[in-house]
C-alpha positions in Angstrom: 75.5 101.3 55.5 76.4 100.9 59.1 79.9 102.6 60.3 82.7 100.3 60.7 85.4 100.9 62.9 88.8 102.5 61.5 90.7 99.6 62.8 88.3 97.2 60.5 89.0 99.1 57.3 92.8 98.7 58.0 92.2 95.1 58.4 90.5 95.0 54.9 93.2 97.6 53.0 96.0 95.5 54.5 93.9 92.7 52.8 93.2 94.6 49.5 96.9 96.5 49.3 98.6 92.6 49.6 96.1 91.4 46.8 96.8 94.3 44.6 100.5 93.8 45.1 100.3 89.9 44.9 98.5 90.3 41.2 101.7 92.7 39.8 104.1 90.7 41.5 103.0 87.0 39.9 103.4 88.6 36.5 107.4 89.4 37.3 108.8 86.0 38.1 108.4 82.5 38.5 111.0 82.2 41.5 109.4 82.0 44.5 112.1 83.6 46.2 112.0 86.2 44.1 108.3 86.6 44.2 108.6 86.8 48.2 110.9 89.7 48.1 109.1 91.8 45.2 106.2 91.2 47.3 107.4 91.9 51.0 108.9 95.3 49.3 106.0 96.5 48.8 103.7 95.9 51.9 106.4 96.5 54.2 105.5 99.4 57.0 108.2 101.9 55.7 106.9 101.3 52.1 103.3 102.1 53.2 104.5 105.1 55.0 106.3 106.7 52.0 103.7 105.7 49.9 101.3 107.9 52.1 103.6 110.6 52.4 103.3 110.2 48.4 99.3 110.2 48.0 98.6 112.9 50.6 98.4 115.5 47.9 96.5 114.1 46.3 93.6 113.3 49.1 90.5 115.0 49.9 90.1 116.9 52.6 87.4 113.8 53.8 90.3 111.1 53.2 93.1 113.2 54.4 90.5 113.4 57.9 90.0 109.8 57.8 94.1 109.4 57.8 94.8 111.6 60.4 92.2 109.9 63.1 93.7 106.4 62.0 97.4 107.7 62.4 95.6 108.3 66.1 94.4 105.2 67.0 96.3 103.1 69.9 98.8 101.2 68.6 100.8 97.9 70.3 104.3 99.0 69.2 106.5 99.9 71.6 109.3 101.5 70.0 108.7 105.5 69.0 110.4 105.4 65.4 108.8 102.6 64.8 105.5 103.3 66.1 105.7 106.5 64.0 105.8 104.2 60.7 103.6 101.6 61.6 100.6 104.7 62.4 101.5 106.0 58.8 101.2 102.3 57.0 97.9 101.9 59.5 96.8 105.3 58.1 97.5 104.2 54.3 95.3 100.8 54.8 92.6 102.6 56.7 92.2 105.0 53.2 92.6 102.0 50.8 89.8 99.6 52.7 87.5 103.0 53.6 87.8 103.7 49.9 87.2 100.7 48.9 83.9 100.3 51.2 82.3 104.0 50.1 83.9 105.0 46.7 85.5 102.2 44.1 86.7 104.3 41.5 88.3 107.0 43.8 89.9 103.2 45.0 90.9 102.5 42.1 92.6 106.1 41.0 94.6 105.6 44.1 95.5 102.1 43.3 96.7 103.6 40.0 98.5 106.8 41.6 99.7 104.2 44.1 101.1 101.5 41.3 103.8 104.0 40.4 105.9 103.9 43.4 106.0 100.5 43.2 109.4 98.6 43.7 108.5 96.6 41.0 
């Protein structure tokens, strides 16, 4: 399989991390409104940060490498608090969309560790 860039598998975990949230959330409420803000809660940039902060124990020393250089990459946010959050919810996606490429049940045991922070 043929590298992809770290920026590509935080475009697919910010894909896979919404999907995984959309699935619990559908199952809480019929009120749009309602739906929108379960959802929002739990893809938002501090929630993905926190939720890192949460997993990191229990990463590899290969996933835990694979967060730090995507916490490195050049980001387009201006603002130093916030560019500090937005690295660690880039970081998060990067492990969810590389795990998801290279190892589906180690995906999925996150997914799992992951589903019980949720604001749900």
């Amino acid at each position: 399989m043929n590298e992809i860039n770290l920026r590509n598998y935080a475009y697919l975990g910010d894909a896979l991390w919404e999907l995984f949230i959309r699935e619990k959330t559908i199952l809480k409420t019929n009120n749009a409104q309602k739906l929108h803000k379960l959802t929002t809660d739990n893809v938002k940039t501090q929630f993905q940060c926190d939720l890192l902060h949460f997993l990191e124990s229990y990463l590899t020393e290969e996933e835990l490498e694979i967060t730090r250089r995507a916490r490195n990459l050049p980001i387009p946010i201006g603002r130093r608090s916030i560019q500090a959050e937005y690295r660690q919810a880039t970081a998060f996606e990067t492990i969810i969309g590389w795990l998801y490429m290279h190892n589906k049940d180690r995906f999925y045991e996150l997914l799992k560790l992951a589903e019980t922070q949720l604001k749900i």
